[in-house]
C-alpha positions, 0 to 999 in steps of 0.5 A: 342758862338757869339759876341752878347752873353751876356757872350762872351760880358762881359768877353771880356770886361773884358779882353780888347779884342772885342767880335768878337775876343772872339767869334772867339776863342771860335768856334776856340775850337769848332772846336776841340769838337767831339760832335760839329762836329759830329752833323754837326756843325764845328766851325771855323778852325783856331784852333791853336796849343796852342788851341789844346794843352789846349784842350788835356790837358783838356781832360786827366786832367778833375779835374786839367784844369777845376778847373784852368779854373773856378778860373780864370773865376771866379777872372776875372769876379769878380765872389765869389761862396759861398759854399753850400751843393748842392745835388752830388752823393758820396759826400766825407765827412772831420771831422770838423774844421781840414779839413775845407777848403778841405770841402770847396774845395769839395763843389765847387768842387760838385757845378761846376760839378752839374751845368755842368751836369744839364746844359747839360741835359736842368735840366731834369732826363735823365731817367724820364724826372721831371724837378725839380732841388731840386730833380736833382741829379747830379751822378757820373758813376764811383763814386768820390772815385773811379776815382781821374781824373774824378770827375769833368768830366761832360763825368762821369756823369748822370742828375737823379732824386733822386730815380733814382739816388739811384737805379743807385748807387746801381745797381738796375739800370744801363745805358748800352754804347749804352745809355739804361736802363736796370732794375735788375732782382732783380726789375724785380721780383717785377712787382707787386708794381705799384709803382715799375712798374711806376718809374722804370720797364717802363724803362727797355731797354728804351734810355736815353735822350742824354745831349745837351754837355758832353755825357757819356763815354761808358767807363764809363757806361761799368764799371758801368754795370760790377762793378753790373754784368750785362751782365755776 
């Protein structure tokens, strides 16, 4: 978040301010993100109260806010996304023609959330460590349609493989508040398949490795672990 950045640069190009001034906005935010400060980094503490409300409003309206946020990015940078079917955990599907531009919405909806996801665990499964992005899925905790206010919150998703992305979505698996996997005992019972024992049952009770941003709400992975009954 320096002046030197190269994107700092050109967006203050953009809005005719000097990159000094954006730098200094952007640590001023800094300074309001829990996961900054928490690993010792502060950022500058000059936070405004307009800073601060944009910050809250982000916080209790993900979907809305980051939206917002990525259209005018986006027009003042002269920036157009295409559409593309980019792979999303329980992506929602519209019948054809009539709800063309809410399939449209959705898919950029799913592209903004898969890149924030993947940028914050460094294009790497969390759960295996492969670094192929054409087999990275970008998964939902709580599933789209079950969290209208959370769709977009990268806090609501997980970096995994497309196997393990599967197994999470359909209990097999599941990553405990305290960021560890916990295998089913459905799984569990199946040591024999080497293959079952190499993807998935060396995991068990292992931690994740932690995003660089936007860490999992614990919230999140309890109503995961609860909506499979682990634990009771």
């Amino acid at each position: 978040m320096h002046q030197s950045n190269p994107e700092v640069k050109a967006l203050a190009d953009r809005m005719g301010r000097t990159h000094s001034s954006v730098a200094m906005k952007l640590t001023n935010l800094a300074s309001l993100d829990p996961q900054i400060t928490a690993s010792g980094r502060k950022g500058l503490p000059g936070a405004s109260q307009l800073d601060r409300t944009v910050w809250n409003e982000l916080q209790t309206h993900w979907d809305a806010v980051a939206l917002q946020a990525a259209s005018s990015y986006e027009q003042l940078m002269g920036l157009v996304t295409p559409p593309q079917n980019e792979p999303c955990e329980d992506s929602p599907e519209f019948a054809e023609g009539r709800t063309s531009l809410r399939t449209i919405s959705a898919r950029t909806n799913q592209q903004w959330f898969r890149k924030a996801v993947l940028n914050s665990y460094q294009s790497r499964c969390c759960i295996s460590g492969l670094s192929e992005e054409r087999l990275l899925i970008a998964s939902h905790i709580v599933p789209w349609s079950e969290d209208t206010e959370n769709r977009l919150n990268p806090q609501n998703g997980l970096c995994l493989s497309a196997l393990h992305d599967k197994a999470f979505d359909l209990g097999l698996i599941t990553v405990t508040p305290e960021y560890r996997v916990l295998v089913s005992p459905r799984l569990r019972a199946k040591a024999a398949d080497a293959f079952m024992a190499e993807s998935l049952l060396q995991f068990d009770g292992v931690g994740i490795a932690l995003p660089e941003r936007f860490r999992p709400k614990a919230e999140f992975l309890a109503w995961h672990g609860q909506r499979f009954g682990y634990g009771t």
